[in-house]
C-alpha positions in Angstrom: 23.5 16.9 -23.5 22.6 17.5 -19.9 20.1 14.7 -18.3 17.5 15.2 -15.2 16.0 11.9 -14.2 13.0 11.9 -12.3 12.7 8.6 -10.5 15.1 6.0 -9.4 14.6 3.0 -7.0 18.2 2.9 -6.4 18.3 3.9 -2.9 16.1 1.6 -1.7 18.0 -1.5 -3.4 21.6 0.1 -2.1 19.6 0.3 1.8 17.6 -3.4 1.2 20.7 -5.2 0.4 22.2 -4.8 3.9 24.4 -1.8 2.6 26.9 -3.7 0.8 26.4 -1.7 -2.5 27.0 2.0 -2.5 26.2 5.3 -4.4 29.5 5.7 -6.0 30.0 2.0 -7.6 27.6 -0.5 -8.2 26.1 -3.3 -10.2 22.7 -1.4 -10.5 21.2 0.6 -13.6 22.2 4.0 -11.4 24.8 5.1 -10.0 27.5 8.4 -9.5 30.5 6.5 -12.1 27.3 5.4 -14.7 25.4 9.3 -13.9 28.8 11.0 -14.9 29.1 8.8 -18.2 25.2 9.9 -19.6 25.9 13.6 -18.7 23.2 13.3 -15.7 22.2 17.2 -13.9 20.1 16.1 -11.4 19.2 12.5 -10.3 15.7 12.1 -8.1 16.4 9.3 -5.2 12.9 8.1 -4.4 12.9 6.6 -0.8 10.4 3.6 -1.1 9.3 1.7 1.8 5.7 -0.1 1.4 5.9 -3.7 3.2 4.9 -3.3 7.1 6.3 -7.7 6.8 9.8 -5.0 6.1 9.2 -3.8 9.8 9.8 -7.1 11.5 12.5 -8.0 8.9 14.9 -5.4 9.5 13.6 -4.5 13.3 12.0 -1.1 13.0 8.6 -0.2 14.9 6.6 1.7 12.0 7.2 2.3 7.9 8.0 5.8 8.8 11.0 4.5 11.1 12.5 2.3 7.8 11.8 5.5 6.2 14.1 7.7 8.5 16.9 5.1 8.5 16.5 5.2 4.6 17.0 8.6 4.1 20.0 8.4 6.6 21.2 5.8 4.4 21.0 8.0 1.6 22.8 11.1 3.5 25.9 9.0 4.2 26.0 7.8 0.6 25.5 11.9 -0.4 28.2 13.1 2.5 31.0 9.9 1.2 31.1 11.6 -2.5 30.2 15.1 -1.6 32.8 16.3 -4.3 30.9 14.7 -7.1 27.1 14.8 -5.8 24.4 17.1 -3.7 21.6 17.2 -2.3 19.2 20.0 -3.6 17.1 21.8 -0.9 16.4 25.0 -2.7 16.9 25.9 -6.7 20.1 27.8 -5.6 22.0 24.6 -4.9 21.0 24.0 -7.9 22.7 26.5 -9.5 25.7 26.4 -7.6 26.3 22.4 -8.5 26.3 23.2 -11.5 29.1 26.4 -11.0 30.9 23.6 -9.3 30.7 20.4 -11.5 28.9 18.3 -9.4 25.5 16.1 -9.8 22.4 17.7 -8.1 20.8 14.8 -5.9 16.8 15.4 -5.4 15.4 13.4 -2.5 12.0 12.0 -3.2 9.3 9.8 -1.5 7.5 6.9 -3.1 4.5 5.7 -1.0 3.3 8.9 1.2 1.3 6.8 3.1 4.0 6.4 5.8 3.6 9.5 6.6 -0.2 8.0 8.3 -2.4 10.6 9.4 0.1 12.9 10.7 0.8 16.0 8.9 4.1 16.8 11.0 5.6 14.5 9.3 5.7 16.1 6.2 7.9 18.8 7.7 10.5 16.8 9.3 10.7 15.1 5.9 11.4 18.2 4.1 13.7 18.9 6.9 15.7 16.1 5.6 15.6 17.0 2.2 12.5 15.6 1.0 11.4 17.5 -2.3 8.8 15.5 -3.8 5.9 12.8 -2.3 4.7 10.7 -4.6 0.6 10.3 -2.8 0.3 6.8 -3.5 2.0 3.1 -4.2 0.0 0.6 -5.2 -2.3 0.0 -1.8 -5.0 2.4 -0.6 -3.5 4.6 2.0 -4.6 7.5 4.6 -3.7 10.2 1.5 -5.8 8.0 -1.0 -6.1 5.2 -3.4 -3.9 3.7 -6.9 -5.0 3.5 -9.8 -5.2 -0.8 -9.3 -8.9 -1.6 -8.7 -9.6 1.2 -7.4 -9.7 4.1 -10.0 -13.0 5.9 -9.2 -11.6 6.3 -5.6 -10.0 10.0 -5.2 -8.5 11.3 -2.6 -9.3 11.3 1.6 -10.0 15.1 3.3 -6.7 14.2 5.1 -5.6 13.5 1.2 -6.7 17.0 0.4 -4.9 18.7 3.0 -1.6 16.8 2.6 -2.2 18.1 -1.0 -2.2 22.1 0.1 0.3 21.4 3.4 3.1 19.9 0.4 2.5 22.9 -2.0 2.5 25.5 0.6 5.5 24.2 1.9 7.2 23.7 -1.4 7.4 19.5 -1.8 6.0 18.4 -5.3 3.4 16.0 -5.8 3.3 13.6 -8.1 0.7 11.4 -9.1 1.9 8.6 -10.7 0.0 5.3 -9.0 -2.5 7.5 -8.0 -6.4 7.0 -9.0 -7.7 8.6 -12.0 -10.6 10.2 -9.5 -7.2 11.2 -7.1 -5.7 12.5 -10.0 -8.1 15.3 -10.9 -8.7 15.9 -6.8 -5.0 17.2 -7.3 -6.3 18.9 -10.4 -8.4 20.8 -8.7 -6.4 21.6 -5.5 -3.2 22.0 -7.2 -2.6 26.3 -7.6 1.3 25.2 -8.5 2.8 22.6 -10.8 2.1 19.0 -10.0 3.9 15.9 -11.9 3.5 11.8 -12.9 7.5 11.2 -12.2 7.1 7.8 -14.2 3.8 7.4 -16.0 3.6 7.1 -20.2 0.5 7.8 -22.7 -2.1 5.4 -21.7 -3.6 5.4 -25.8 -0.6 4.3 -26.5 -0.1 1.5 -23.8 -3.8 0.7 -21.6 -1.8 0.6 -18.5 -3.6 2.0 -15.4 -0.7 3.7 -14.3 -0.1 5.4 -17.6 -2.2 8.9 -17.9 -5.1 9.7 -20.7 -4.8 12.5 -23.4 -7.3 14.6 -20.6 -4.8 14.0 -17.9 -1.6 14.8 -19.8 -3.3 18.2 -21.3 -4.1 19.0 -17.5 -0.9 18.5 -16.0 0.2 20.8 -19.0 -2.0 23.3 -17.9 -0.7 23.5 -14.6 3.0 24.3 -15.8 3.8 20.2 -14.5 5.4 17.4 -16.2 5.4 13.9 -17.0 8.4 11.8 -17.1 8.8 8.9 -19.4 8.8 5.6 -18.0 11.2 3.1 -19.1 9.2 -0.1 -17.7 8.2 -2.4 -20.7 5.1 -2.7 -19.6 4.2 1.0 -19.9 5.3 1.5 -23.0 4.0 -1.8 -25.5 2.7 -5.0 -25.6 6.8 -6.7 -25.8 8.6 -8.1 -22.7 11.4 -5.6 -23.8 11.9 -1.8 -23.3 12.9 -0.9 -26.5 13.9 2.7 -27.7 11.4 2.6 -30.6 8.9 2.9 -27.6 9.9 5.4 -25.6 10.1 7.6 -28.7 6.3 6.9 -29.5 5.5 8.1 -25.9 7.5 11.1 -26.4 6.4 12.1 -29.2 2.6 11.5 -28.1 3.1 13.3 -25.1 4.4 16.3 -26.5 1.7 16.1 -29.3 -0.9 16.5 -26.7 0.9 18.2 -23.8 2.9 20.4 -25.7 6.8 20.4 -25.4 7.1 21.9 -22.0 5.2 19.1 -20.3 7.7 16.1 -21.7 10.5 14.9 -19.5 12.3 11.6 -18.1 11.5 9.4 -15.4 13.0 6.4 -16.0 12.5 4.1 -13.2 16.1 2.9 -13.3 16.7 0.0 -10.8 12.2 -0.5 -10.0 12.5 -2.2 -13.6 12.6 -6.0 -14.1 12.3 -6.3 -17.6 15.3 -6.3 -20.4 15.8 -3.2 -21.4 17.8 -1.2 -24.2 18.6 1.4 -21.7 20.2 -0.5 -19.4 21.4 1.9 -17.3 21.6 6.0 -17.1 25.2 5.7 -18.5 23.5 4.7 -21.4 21.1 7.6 -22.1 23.4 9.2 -24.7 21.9 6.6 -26.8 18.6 7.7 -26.4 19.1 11.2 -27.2 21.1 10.3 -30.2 17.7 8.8 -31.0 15.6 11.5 -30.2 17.5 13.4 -33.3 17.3 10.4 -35.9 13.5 11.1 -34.9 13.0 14.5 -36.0 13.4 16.1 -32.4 15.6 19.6 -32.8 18.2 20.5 -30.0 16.0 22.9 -28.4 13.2 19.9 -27.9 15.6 18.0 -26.4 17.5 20.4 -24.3 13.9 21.2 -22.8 12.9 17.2 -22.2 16.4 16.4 -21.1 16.7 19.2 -18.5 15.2 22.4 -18.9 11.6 21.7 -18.0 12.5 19.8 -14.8 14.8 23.2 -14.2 11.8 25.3 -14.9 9.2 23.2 -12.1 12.0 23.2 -9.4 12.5 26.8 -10.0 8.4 27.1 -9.7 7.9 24.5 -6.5 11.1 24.5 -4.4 
């Protein structure tokens, strides 16, 4: 079974840890050895900078500066093993990875504050391959506010037109740590498919950053989709990620979404906790789950893959 996984902080540890690690072999939860093991499609690399104390630490002037030399960390990891992995810029490459055997690499951005208030920079991001913004970390930023203390804050007007610049332009926005009153801001603006990369049921686990039954049916409604988290504290009340979890969520979510909004976003290498999953060469395990747990092959051929296929054929 095929596997799309739509958030990973593995970039940024690979770029934090003065570049000693790389893409190909690692000791993180991700990488291209461990992606070819679970059967992995498409990967999303989130570039995440938040820290302006990172500035000083590794010299740059500006967030968006550590951002750049990110995503040119990332390139050079792309280019070294560009017979096994590529970046996506249009569904086509898509396609033709898979004609050609190789992983499909989809690079994101976690925290779009860095972007400040200037809207260029949105397009010299997707000139670099950027496909998808999540709005918000976990501060308030010139796009808007997370859903930590500050939930009945929605988005800014600058928030709003990031919000129609991204979809006109074909980046996905994603709303997990963004404000519940943000959320249905992008609810209302959104005339294509929006997503929570990493977010879970919140009645099954009170967690701000998980979404309510309302939320989940409206991101249904706008073709969008919601990937499973697999941070323990997102999906119970135990210290440990356990499979027995992430089924409940799935199964939640696609009782009130509906099949087509269920996928994964695992949070592979953003995740402290012990987890069953340890990492994505792993995920056989959970899809062998899945089918002790009454999903058929079709349900998990869509949450696997084919709904993420499906939005990037609708956004990009």
């Amino acid at each position: 079974m095929q596997i799309i996984d739509m958030h990973c902080d593995t970039l940024m540890k690979i770029f934090k840890d003065n570049k000693k690690h790389e893409l190909y072999q690692n000791n993180f939860s991700v990488d291209i050895q461990k992606l070819q093991k679970g059967h992995s499609l498409a990967q999303f690399f989130a570039a995440f900078v938040y820290k302006k104390t990172d500035c000083e630490k590794y010299g740059y002037s500006s967030l968006f500066d550590l951002t750049l030399d990110m995503i040119n960390c990332y390139h050079n990891e792309i280019e070294k093993n560009k017979k096994l992995i590529s970046t996506v810029y249009s569904y086509n490459d898509i396609e033709q990875n898979m004609k050609n055997n190789k992983i499909s690499a989809i690079l994101t951005l976690e925290e779009g504050g860095i972007i400040e208030d200037k809207l260029f920079r949105l397009e010299i991001l997707y000139r670099l391959g950027v496909r998808l913004i999540t709005l918000t970390w976990n501060f308030p930023n010139s796009i808007g506010y997370p859903n930590q203390k500050y939930s009945n804050m929605g988005l800014t007007d600058f928030g709003k037109t990031v919000v129609r610049k991204m979809q006109d332009m074909g980046l996905i926005v994603d709303v997990s740590h963004l404000s519940d009153k943000g959320f249905y801001d992008v609810y209302n603006l959104s005339k294509k498919p929006f997503v929570a990369s990493h977010s879970n049921a919140r009645s099954i686990k009170n967690h701000a950053r998980n979404l309510t039954d309302d939320m989940i049916r409206k991101i249904a409604e706008k073709g969008g989709l919601i990937g499973l988290n697999f941070a323990s504290s997102f999906l119970a009340d135990s210290k440990k990620s356990k499979i027995s979890d992430m089924i409940k969520h799935l199964k939640y979510i696609k009782n009130i979404g509906g099949l087509n909004v269920v996928a994964f976003g695992t949070d592979f290498d953003g995740i402290s906790c012990n987890i069953e999953i340890e990492d994505f060469s792993k995920m056989p395990i959970l899809i062998n789950e899945m089918k002790k747990n009454g999903f058929s092959e079709k349900e998990i051929e869509k949450i696997a893959y084919k709904n993420v296929l499906r939005v990037l054929k609708d956004t990009l």
